[in-house]
N, C-alpha and C positions, 0 to 999 in steps of 0.2 A: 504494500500500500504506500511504496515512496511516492511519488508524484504521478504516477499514472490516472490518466481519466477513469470514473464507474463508468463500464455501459450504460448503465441506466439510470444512472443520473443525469435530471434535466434543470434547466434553466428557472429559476423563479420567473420571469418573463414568459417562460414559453406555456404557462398554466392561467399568466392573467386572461380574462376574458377582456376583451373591448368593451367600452361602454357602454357601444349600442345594442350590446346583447343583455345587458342588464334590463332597462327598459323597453316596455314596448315601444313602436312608433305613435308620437300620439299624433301624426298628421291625418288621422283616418277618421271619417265622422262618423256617429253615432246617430242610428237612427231608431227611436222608441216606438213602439205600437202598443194602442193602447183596445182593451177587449173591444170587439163589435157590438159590445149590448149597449155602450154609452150611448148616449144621446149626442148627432154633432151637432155642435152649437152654429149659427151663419157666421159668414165673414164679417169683422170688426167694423167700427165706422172708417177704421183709418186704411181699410184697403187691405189688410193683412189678414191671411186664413188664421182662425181661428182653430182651424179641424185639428184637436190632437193625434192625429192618427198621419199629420203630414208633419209632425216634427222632427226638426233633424238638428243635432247637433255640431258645431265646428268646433274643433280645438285651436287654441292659439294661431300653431305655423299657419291653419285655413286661412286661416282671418287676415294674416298679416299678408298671406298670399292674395288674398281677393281686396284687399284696402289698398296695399301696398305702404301700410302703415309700419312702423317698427315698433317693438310692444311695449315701449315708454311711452310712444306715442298714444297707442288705443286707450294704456291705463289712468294716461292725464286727458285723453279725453272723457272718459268714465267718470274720473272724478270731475271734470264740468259739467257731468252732466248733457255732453254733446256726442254719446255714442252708447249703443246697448249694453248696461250690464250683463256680464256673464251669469250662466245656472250653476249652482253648485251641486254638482254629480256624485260629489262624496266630499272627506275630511279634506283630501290634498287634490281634486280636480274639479275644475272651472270648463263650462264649454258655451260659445254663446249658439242662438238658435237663430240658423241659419234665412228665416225669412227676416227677420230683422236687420241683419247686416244688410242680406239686399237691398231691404227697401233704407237704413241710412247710406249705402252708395247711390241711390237710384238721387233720391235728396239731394245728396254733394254734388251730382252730374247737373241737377237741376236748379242748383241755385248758383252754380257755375256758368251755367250757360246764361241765366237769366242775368246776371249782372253783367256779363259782358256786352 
């Protein structure tokens, strides 16, 4: 056992996992359904279904994909008050519902244009 390598001794590196094998990917939405015996409610005054049975959830990366916002930015927009709060889906996740963000981009495109 002077200084020869073990066969079969390996690398502490070569057993760490990568990160992203840790966590899922949370860029994937979530979509709830909810029984068919409910009752759907009509669509809102403000234009937006109401139907729980068409809710769909975004996780962060979605959002920041579809805003093109970076996620200091959605969060100070949240606390103004000028973008939808997210749902909380448990202790440690956040997802917002994805007819809302449409319709505050639909809004931005719109009051973009109109000012111009």
């Amino acid at each position: 056992m002077s200084g020869a390598p073990l066969e079969n001794a390996a690398s502490p590196a070569r057993f760490r996992r990568k990160r992203s094998e840790y966590r899922r990917s949370s860029a994937r939405s979530v979509t709830k359904k909810m029984p068919h015996s409910e009752e759907r409610p009509e669509p809102g005054s403000d234009g937006m279904s109401t139907n729980l049975d068409d809710v769909t959830f975004l996780r962060l990366p979605e959002v920041k994909a579809i805003t093109g916002l970076s996620k200091t930015s959605v969060y100070a927009l949240i606390r103004g008050k000028s973008f939808p709060a997210p749902v909380r889906l448990g202790p440690r996740a956040v997802a917002w519902v994805r007819s809302e963000v449409r319709q505050w981009t639909l809004e931005r495109v719109h009051a973009s244009r109109s000012a111009a």
